[in-house]
Wavefront OBJ file of the C-alpha trace (Angstrom):
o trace
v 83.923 75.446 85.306
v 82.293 78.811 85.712
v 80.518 79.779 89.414
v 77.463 80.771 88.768
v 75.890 82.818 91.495
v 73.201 85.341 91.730
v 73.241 86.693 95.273
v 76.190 86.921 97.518
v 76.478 88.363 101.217
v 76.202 91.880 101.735
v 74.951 91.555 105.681
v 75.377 88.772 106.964
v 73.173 89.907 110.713
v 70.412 90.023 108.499
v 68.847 86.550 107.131
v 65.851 88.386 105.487
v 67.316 90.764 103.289
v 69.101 90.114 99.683
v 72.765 89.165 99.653
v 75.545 90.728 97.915
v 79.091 90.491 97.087
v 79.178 93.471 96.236
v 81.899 95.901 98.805
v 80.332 99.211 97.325
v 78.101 100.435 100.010
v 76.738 103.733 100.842
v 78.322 103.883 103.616
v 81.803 103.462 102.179
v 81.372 106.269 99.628
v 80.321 108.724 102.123
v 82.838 108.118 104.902
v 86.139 107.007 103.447
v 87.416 107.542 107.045
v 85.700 104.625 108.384
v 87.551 101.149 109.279
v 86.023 97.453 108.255
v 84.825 97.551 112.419
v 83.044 100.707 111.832
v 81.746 99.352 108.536
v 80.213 96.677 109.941
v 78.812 97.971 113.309
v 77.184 100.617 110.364
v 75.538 97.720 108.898
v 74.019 96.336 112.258
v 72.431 99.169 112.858
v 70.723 99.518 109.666
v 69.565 95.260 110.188
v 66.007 96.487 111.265
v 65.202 99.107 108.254
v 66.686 96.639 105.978
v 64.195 93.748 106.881
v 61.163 95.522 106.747
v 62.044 96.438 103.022
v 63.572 93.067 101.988
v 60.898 92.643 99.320
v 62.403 95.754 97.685
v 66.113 95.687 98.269
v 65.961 91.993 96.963
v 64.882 93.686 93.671
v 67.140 96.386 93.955
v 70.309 94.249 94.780
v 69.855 91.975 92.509
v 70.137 94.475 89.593
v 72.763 96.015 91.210
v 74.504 92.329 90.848
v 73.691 91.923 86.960
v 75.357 95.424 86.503
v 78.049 94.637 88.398
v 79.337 91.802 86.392
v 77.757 93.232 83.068
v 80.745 92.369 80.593
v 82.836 95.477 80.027
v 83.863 97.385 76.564
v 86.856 95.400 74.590
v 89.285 97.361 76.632
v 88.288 96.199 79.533
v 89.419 92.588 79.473
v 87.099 90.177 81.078
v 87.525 86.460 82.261
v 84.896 84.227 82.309
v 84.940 80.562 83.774
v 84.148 78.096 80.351
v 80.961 76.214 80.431
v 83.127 72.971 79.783
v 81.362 69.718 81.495
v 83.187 66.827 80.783
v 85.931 67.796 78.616
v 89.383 66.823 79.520
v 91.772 69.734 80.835
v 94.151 68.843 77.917
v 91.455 70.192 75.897
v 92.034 73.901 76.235
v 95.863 75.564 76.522
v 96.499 77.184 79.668
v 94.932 80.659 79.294
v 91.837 79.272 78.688
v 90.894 79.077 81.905
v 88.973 82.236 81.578
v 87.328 82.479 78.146
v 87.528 86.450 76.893
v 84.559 87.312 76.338
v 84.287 91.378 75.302
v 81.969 90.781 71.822
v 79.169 88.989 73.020
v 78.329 85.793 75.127
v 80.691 83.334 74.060
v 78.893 80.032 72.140
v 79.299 77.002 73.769
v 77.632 74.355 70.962
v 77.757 74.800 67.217
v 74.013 75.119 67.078
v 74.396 77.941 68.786
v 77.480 79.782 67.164
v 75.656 79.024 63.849
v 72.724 81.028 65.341
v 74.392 83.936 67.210
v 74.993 87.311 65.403
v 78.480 86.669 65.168
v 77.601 83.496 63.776
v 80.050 84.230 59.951
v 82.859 84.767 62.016
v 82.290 81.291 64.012
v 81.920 79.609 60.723
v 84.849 80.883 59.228
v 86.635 79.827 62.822
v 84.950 76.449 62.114
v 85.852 75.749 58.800
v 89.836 76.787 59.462
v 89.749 74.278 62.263
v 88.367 71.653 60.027
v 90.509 72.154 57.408
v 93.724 71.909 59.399
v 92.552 68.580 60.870
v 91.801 67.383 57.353
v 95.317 68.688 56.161
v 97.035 66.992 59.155
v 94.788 63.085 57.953
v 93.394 63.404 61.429
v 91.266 60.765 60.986
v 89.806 58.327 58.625
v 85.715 57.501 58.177
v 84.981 53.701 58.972
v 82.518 51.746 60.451
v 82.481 51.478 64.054
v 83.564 47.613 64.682
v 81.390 45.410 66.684
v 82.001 45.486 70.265
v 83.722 49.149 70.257
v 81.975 52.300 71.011
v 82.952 55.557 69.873
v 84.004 58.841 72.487
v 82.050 62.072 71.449
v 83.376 65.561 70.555
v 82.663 69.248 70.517
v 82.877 72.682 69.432
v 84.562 74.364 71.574
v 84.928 78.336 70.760
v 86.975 81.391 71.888
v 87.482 84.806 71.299
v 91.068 85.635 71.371
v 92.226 89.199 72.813
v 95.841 91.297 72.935
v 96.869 92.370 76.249
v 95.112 95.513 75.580
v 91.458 93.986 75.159
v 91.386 94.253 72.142
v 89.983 91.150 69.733
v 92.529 89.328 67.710
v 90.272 86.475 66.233
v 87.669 84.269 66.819
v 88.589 80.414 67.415
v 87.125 77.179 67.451
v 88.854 74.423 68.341
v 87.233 70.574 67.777
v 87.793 68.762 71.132
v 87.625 64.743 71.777
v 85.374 64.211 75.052
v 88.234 62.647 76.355
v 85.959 62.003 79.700
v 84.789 58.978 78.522
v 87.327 57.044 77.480
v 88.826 53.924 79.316
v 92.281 53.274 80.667
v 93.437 50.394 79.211
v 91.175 49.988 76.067
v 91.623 53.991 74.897
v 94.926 55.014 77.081
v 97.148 53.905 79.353
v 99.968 57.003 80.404
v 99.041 60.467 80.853
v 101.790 62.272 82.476
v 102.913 65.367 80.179
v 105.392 68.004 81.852
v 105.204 71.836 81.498
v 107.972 74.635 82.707
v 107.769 75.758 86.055
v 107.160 79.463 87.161
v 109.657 79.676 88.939
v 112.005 78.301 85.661
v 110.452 81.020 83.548
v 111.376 83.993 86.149
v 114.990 82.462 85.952
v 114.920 82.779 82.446
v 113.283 86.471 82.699
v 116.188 87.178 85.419
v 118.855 86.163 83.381
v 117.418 88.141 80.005
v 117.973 91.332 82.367
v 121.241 90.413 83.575
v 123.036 89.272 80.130
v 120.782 91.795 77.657
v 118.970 88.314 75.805
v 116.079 89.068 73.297
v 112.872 87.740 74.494
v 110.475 86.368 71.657
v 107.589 83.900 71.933
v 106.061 81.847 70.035
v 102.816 79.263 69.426
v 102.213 75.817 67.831
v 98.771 76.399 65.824
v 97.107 72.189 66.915
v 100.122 71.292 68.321
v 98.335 68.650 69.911
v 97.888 67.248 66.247
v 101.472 66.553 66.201
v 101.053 63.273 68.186
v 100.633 60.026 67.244
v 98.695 57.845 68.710
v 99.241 53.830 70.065
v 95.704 53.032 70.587
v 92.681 52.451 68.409
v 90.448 54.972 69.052
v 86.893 56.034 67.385
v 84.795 59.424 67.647
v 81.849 60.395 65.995
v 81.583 62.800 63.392
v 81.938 66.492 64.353
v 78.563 68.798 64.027
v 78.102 70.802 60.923
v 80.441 68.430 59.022
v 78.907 65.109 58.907
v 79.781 63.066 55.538
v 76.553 62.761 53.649
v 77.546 59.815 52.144
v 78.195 57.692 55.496
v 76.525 59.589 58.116
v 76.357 56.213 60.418
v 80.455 56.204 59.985
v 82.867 57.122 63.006
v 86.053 58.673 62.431
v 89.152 56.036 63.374
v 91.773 58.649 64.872
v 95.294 58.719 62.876
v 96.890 60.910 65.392
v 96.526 62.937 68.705
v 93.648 65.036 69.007
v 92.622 68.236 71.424
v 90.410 66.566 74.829
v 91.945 62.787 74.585
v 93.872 62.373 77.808
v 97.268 61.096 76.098
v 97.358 64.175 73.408
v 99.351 66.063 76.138
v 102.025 63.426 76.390
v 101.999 62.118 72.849
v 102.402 65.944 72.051
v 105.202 66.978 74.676
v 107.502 63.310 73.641
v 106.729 64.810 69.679
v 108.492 68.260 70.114
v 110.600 67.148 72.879
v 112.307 64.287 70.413
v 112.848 67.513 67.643
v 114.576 70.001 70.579
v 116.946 67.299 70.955
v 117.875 66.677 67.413
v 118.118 70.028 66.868
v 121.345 70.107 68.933
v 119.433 71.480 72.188
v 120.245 70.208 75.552
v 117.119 69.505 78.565
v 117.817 70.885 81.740
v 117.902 68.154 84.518
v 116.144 70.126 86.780
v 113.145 70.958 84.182
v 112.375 69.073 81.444
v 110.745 71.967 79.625
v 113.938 74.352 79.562
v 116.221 74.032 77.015
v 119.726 75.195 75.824
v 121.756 75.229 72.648
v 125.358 77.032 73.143
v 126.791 78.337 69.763
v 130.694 79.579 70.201
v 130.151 82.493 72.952
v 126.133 82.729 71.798
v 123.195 80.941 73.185
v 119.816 80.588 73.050
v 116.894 78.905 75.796
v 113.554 78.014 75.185
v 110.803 77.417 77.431
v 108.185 74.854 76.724
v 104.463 75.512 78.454
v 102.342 72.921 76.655
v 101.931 74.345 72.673
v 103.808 78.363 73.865
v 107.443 79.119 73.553
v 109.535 81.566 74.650
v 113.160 81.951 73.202
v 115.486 84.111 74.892
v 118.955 84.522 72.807
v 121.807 86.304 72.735
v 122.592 86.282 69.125
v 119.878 87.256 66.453
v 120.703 85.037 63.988
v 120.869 81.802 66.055
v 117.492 83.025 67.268
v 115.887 83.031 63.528
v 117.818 80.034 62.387
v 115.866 77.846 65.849
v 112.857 80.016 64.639
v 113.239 78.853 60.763
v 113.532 75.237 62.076
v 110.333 75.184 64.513
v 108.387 76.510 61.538
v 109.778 73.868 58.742
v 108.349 71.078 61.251
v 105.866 72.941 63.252
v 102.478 74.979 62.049
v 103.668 77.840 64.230
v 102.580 81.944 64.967
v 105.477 83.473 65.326
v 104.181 86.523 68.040
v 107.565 88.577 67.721
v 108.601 89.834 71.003
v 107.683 88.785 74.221
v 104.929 90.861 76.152
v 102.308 88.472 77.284
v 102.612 84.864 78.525
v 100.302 82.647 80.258
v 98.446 86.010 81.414
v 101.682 87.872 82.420
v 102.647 91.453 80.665
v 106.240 91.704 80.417
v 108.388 94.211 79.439
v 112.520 93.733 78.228
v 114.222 97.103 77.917
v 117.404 95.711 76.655
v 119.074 99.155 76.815
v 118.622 99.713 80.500
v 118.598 95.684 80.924
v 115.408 96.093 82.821
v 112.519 93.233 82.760
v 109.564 93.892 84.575
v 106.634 91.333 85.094
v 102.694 91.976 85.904
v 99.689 90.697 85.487
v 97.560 94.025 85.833
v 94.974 93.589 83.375
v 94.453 89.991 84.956
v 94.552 91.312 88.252
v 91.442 94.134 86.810
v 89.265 91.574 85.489
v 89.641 89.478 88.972
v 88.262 92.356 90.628
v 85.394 92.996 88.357
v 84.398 89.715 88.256
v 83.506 89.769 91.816
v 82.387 93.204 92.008
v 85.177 94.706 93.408
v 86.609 97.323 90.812
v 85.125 100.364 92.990
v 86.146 98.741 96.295
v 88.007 100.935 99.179
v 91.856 99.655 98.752
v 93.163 99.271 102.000
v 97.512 98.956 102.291
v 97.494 95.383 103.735
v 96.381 91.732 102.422
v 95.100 90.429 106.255
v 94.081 91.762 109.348
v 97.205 91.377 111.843
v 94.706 90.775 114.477
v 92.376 88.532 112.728
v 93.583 84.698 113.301
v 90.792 82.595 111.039
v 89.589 79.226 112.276
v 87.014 76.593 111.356
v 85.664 77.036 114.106
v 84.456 80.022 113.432
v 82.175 77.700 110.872
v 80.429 76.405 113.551
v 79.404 79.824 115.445
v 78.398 81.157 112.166
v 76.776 78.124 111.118
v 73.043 79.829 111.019
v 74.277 81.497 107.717
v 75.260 78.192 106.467
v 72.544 78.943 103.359
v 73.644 82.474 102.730
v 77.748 81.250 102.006
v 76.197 78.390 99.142
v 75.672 81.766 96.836
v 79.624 83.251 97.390
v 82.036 82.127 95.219
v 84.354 81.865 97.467
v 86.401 78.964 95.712
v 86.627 80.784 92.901
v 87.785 84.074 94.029
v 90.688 81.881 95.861
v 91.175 80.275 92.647
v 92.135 83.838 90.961
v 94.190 85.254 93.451
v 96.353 81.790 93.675
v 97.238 82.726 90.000
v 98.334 85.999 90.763
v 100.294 84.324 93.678
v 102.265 81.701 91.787
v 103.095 84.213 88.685
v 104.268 87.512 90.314
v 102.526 88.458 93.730
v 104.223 87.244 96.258
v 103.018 89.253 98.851
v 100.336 87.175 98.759
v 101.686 83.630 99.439
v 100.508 83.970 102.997
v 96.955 85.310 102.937
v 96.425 82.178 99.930
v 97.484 79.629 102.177
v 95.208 80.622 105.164
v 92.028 81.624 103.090
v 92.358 78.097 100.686
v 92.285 76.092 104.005
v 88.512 77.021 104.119
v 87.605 76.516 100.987
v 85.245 73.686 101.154
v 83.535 75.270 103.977
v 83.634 79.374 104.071
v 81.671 81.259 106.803
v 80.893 85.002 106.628
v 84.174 85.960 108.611
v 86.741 84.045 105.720
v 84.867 85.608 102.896
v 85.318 89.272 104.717
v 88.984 88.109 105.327
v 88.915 87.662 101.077
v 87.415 90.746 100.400
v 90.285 92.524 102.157
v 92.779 90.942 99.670
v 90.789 91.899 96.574
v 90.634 95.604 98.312
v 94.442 95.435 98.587
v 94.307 94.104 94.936
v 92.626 97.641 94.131
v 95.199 99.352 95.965
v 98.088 97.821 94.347
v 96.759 96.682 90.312
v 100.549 97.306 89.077
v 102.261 95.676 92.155
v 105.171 92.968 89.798
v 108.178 91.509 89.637
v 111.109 93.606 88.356
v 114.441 92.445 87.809
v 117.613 94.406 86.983
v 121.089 94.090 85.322
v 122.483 96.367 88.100
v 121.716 94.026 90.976
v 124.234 90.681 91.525
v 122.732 87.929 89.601
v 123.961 86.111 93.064
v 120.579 84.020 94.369
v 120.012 85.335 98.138
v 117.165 83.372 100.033
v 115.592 84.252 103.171
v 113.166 81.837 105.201
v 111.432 82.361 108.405
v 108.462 80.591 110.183
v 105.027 81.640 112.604
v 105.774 79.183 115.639
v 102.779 77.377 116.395
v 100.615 79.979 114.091
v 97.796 77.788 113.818
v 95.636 78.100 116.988
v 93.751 75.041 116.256
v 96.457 72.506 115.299
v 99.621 74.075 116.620
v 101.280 73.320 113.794
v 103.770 76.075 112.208
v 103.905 77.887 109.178
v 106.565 78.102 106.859
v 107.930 80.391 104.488
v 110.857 81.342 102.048
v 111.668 83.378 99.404
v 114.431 83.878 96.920
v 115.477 86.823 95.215
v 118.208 87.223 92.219
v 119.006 90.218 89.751
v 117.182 92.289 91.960
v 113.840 90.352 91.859
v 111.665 87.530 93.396
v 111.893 84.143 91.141
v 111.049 81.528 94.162
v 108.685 81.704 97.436
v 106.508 79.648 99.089
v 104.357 80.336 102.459
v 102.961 76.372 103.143
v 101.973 75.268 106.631
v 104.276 72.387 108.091
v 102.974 69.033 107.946
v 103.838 68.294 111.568
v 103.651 69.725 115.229
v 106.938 71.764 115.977
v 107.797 71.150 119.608
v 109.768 74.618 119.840
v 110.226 77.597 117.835
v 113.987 76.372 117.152
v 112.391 72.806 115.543
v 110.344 75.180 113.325
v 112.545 77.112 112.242
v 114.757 74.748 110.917
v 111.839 72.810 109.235
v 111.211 75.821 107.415
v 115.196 76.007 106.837
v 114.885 72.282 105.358
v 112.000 73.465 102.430
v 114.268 76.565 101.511
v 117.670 74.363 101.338
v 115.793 71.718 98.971
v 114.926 74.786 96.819
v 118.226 76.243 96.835
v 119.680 73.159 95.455
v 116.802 72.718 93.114
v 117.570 76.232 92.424
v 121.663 75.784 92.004
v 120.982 73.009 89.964
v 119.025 74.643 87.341
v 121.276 77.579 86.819
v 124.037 75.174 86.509
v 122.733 73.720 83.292
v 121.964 77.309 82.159
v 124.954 79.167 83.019
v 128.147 77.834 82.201
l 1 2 3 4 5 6 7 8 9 10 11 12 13 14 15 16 17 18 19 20 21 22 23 24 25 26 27 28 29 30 31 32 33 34 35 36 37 38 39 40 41 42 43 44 45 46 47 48 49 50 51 52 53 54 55 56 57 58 59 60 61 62 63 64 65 66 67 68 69 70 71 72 73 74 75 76 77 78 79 80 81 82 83 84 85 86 87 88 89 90 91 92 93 94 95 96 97 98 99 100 101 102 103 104 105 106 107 108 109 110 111 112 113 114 115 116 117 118 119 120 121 122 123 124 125 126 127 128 129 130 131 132 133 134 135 136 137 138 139 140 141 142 143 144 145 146 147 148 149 150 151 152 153 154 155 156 157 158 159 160 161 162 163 164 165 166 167 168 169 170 171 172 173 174 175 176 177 178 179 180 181 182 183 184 185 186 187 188 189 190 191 192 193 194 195 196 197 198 199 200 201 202 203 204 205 206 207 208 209 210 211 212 213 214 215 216 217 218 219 220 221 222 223 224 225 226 227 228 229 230 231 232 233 234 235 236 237 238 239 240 241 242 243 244 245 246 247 248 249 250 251 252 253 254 255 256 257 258 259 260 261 262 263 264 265 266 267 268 269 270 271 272 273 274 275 276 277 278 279 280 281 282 283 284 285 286 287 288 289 290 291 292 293 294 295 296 297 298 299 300 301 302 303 304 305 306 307 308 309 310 311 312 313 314 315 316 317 318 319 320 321 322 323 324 325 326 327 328 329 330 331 332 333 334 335 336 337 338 339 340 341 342 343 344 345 346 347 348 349 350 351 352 353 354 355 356 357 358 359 360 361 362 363 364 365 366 367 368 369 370 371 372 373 374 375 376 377 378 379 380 381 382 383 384 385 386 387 388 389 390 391 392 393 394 395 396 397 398 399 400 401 402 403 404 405 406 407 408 409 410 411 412 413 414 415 416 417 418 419 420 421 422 423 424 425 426 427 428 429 430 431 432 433 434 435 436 437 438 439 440 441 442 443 444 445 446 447 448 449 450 451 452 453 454 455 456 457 458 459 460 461 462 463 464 465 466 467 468 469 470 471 472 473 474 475 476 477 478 479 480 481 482 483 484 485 486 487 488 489 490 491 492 493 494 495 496 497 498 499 500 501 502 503 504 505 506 507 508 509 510 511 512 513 514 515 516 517 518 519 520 521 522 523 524 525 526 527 528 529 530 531 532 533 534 535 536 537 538 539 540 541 542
């Protein structure tokens, strides 16, 4: 769900004047020189001239707001929360998260993609989306039986972008409203598993130490694939109600987009065809797989309905290509260069592979009005120790922090954090402790990370045939770190081939009674990954 906010905090001293989240001031244009002390101390000393105009600056901020967040031009890539109440997670794949939106505001009923001035392109969107269901005997009309009651469903729409901004295609997808069915009478198991990060930067590591080729690919409905073991009914979609039984529900044949199983029924589908296509499932992750031909080999990586292949032989990567296409509706995207919202780059001839998410990291930054931002070299304050209690001495501006999306801003820069920034494991795991209840002082404290965001948009993961493809882990831990608990903090990370594929910065769940006890608890999370982590490149190396 989308944050919707008008106002944020600007000054925080002053209760009468407009908020902002907005880091642009005056004052930071004109004296670059100045630290966030000075900044601030600047701003208390301006709280009397800015109350006695409050009726104006309200005005004034406020449109500075609206053209902060005004939606860019296509190159400008722009992420935008989905206005998606009450449909199932398993509705959307994992990108959209953040809906591009660079051509207009993005339709969120039929009604109104049929009336927006884009509206031939939605219909055309609509009508392919139909038309596969129909081809795939998604459902069949009946009449709803007595005692039954039939789950909704919705358009849901999307325009699709490259990693350069630039629009692709428009998409409309028909989702179940999966929200309302019941376990037992419309599901029972949900459970579906998906590759982990760290899994995919092993594969990445390994293309740059053995020369692979990195392609990816997509499953057009994969979710379609499924069967189903329940009886389920849903009305009739919008714009495509059958004029001959209009008071008919459609009895669902097989899995559909939004019903809570589709994600398992789908994963158990292609999962069944890996293995009878000769490929082997890692033991460590069920979503890596393996196929060894002579001295060739190939991997793929399963992340719900996107796959990347990395090979070492051509033609064993066209022949597994030929065969997901003969059973799959699949896009076959070529080479890899952007996955899950990461840009990557394999230069086979240097065996380089480098990993970023800068055009995420850009639309972040101007969704929260923080593009033109002073960058500042680190992601916290060394001197700055954040508390909850700090809530409570704060707590007069208890109205002011309902308007800052703070959850969402932590939300983005976690993403960044689990793909490929992590230099920011640490300042995540201290800011998402206050998320359900932010004062002026942890918002400031996430400002500074988006600033170091600005300073550092192409910061990545890089890894190199030149380094050892030997894993080397470090771990370490604050002692007592947290001045309200006591309790430590932990942290580890793992490098091979010259980059980061593992880290974790996670305080400990119990009270270390010496700096020798924490270390070694922290010692005890980074052995459990090594092993996780010897484990997996057992299956993949032989």
């Amino acid at each position: 769900m989308e944050d919707k906010f008008d106002e944020g905090p600007r000054n925080y001293n002053d209760e009468s004047s407009a908020v902002e989240f907005d880091d642009q001031d005056e004052d930071e244009e004109k004296e670059e020189g100045k630290t966030d002390d000075d900044m601030d101390s600047s701003d208390d000393d301006n709280e009397d001239t800015r109350s006695s105009k409050s009726n104006i600056k309200r005005h004034t901020r406020t449109q500075s707001l609206e053209k902060a967040t005004v939606i860019p031009s296509p190159k400008q890539r722009t992420y935008r929360g989905p206005s998606l109440e009450h449909v199932s997670a398993a509705a959307m794949d994992f990108e959209a998260a953040y809906i591009v939106d660079s051509v207009g505001e993005t339709p969120t009923t039929f009604k109104s993609a049929m009336e927006s001035s884009d509206s031939g392109k939605w219909k055309e969107a609509c009508d392919s989306e139909f038309d596969s269901l129909q081809r795939n005997d998604t459902w069949e009309i009946v009449p709803l039986p007595k005692g039954r009651k039939a789950i909704g469903c919705r358009w849901v729409f999307r325009v699709k972008e490259n990693q350069d901004g630039e629009v692709e295609r428009f998409k409309a997808r028909l989702v179940a409203k999966g929200f309302s069915q019941k376990f037992g009478v419309d599901y029972e198991e949900t459970f579906a598993p998906v590759a982990k990060f760290t899994s995919i930067r092993v594969v990445l590591s390994m293309a740059a130490k053995y020369g692979l080729m990195l392609h990816q690919m997509d499953v057009k409905t994969a979710f379609l694939n499924g069967s189903l073991n329940e009886d389920i009914y849903m009305d009739q979609p919008d714009g495509y109600l059958d004029a001959t039984q209009p008071d008919y529900v459609c009895k669902l044949k097989i899995s559909l987009y939004g019903l809570k199983q589709s994600p398992r029924m789908w994963n158990q589908t292609i999962d069944g065809f890996m293995i009878k296509m000769g490929f082997k499932k890692c033991e460590s992750d069920h979503c890596i797989y393996i196929k060894r031909d002579d001295q060739d080999m190939i991997l793929v990586v399963l992340y719900v309905d996107d796959l990347i292949l990395a090979s070492s032989n051509n033609e064993l990567l066209k022949s597994t290509k030929m065969a997901l296409s003969k059973r799959f509706e699949m896009t076959d995207l070529g080479e890899l260069d952007y996955f899950l919202g990461m840009e990557i780059k394999n230069d086979r001839k240097t065996g380089m592979v480098t990993v970023q998410q800068t055009m995420f990291l850009k639309s972040v930054l101007t969704k929260f009005g923080m593009d033109n931002s002073k960058p500042v070299k680190t992601p916290q304050d060394p001197g700055l120790k954040l508390t909850k209690n700090m809530c409570e001495q704060e707590c007069k501006h208890e109205d002011t922090m309902c308007n800052v999306p703070y959850r969402s801003a932590v939300g983005g820069i976690m993403y960044l954090m689990v793909a490929t920034r992590p230099d920011l494991a640490a300042a995540v795991g201290s800011l998402s402790q206050f998320s359900s209840d932010p004062c002026p002082t942890h918002w400031q404290a996430l400002k500074r990370v988006l600033r170091y965001l600005q300073a550092t948009p192409n910061h990545g993961l890089e890894f190199t045939r030149e380094e050892g493809s030997r894993i080397c882990g470090y771990t370490d831990a604050d002692w007592a770190g947290d001045i309200e608990s006591s309790r430590s903090t932990s942290g580890y990370v793992f490098m091979m081939n010259g980059g980061c594929i593992s880290w974790k910065s996670q305080k400990q769940r119990t009270v270390a009674l010496s700096s020798t006890e924490a270390e070694y608890m922290a010692l005890s999370e980074a052995t459990k990954e090594a092993v996780w982590l010897k484990v997996l490149l057992g299956n993949l190396v032989r």
